[in-house]
C-alpha positions as CSV (number, residue, x, y, z in Angstrom):
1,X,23.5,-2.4,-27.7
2,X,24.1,0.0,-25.0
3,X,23.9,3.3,-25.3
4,X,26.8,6.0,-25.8
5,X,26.4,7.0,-22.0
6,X,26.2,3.1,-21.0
7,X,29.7,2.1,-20.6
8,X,30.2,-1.5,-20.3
9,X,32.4,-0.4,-16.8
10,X,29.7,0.7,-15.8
11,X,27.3,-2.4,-16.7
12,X,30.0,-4.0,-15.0
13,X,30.6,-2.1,-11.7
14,X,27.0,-2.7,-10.9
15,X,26.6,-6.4,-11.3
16,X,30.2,-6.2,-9.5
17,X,28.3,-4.6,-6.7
18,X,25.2,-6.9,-6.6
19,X,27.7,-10.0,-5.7
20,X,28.0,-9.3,-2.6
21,X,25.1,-10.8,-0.3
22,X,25.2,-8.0,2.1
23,X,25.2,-5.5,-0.5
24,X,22.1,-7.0,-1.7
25,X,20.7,-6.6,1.9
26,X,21.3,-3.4,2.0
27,X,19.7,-2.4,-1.2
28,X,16.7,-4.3,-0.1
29,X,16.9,-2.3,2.8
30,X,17.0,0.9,0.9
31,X,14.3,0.0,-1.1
32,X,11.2,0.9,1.6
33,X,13.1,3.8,2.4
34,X,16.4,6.1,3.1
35,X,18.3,5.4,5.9
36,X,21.3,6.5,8.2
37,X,23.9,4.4,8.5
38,X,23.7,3.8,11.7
39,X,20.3,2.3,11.2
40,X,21.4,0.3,8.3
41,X,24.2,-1.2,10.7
42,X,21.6,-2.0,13.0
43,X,19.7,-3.9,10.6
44,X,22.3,-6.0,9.6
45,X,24.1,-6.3,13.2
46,X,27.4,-5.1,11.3
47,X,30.3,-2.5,12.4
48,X,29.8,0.9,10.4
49,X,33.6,0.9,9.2
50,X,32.6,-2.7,7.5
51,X,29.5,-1.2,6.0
52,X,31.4,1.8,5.2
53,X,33.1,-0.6,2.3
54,X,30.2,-2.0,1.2
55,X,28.3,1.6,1.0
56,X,31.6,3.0,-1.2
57,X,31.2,0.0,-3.3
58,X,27.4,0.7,-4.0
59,X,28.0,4.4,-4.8
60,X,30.8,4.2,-6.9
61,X,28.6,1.7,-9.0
62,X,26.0,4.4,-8.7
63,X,23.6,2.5,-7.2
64,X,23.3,4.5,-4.1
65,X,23.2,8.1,-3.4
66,X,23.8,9.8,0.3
67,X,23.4,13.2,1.4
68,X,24.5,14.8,4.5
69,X,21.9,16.5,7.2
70,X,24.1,17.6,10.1
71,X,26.0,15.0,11.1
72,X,24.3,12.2,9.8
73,X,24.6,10.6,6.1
74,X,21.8,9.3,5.0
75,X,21.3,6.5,1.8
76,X,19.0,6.1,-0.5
77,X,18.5,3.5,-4.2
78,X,19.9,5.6,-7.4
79,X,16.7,4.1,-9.2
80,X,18.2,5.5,-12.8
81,X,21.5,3.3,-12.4
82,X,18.9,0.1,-11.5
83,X,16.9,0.5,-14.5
84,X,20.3,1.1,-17.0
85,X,20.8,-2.3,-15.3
86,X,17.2,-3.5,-16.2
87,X,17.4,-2.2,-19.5
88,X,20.5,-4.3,-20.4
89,X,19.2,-7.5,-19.0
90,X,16.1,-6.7,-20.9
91,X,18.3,-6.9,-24.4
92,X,18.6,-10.6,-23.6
93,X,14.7,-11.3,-23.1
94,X,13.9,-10.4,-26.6
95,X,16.8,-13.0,-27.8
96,X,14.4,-16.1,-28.9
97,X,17.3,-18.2,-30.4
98,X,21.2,-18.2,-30.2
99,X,22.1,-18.9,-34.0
100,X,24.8,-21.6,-34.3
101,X,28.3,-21.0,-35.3
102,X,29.6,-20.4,-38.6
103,X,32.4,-22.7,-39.8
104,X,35.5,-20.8,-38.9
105,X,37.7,-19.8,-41.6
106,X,40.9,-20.7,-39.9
107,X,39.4,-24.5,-40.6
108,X,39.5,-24.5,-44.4
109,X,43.1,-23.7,-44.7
């Protein structure tokens, strides 16, 4: 069960995050290291006002923070939000069996 601070919007705005391949990339990016956005556009050969949607996407999910230095913003992994994530995909490891069905009540009448 999630906790009282887990909502499941926000179980959902991460995964809804994750979907997108170069999302992905750029949190496997982020994971040896922050980075400006202009190196992160680099890396993936894209236009910063396309990664721009993909980086707003990431933070509102919480998966991402930035900070500003001058004129640069530079990203980094939220690693709290990833492991809320773990942790909920970790409630379904411990599941050994899915029990069957009852017979539904609506049947017998």
């Amino acid at each position: 069960m999630l906790s009282s601070r887990v909502t499941p919007e926000a179980i959902a705005a991460g995964f809804h995050a994750l979907s997108e391949p170069l999302r992905i990339k750029v949190i496997e990016l982020l994971q040896e290291r922050e980075l400006c956005v202009c190196e992160l556009c680099n890396s993936l050969g894209i236009s910063q006002s396309k990664l721009s949607f993909h980086l707003k996407t990431l933070k509102e999910a919480g998966l991402v923070s930035s900070r500003q230095e001058g004129r640069w913003i530079y990203y980094s992994l939220n690693l709290p939000q990833f492991l809320v994530l773990e942790k909920y995909l970790g409630q379904f490891s411990r599941l050994s069996q899915i029990l069957p069905a009852r017979p539904c009540l609506e049947a017998n009448n």
